[in-house]
N, C-alpha and C positions, 0 to 999 in steps of 0.2 A: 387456598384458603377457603374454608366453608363458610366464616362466620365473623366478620368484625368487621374494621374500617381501616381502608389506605391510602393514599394518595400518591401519585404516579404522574413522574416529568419524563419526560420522552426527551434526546435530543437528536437528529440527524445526524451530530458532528463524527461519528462514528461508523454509519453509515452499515449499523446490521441492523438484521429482520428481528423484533423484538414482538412477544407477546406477550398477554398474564392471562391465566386461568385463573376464575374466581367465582366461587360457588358454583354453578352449571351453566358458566357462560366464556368465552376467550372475547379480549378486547385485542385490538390490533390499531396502535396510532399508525396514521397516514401522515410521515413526516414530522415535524416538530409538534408533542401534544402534552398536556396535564389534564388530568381527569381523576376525581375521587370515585370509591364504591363503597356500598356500605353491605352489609345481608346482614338481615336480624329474623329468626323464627320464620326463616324458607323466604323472606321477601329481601329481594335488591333493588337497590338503586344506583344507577352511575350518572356523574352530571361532567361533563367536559368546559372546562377552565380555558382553556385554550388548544385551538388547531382541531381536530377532528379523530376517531376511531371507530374502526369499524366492531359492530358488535356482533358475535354469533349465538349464540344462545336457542334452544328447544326447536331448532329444525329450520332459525331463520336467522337472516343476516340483517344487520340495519347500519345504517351510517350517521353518526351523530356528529353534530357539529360544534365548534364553541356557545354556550350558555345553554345549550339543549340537556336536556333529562327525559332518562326513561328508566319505569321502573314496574317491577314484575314480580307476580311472586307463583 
């Protein structure tokens, strides 16, 4: 997805490697996670709801944690 808005529940009980690419970035939950994104006109935002993911994005990795936001454009 280049362009809109999702939101994203994660659950362990399954116990596979899950990721989402979304506009120029890969989010990867660590465990049990929900976290929305948005991208509007090249800028994102993702804010973690619960549990944690790790984010990759333009050449760097970050780890965000529940009620953390980061956004980029």
């Amino acid at each position: 997805m280049d362009q809109g808005f999702a939101v994203f529940h994660f659950s362990t009980q399954h116990r596979a490697a899950l990721q989402v690419n979304f506009a120029d970035a890969t989010f990867t939950p660590a465990g049990n996670a929900d976290f929305q994104t948005e991208a509007h006109s090249g800028k994102v935002r993702v804010n973690v709801l619960g549990g944690s993911i790790r984010v990759s994005a333009r050449a760097s990795t970050f780890v965000l944690t529940n009620g953390q936001t980061m956004e980029y454009d």
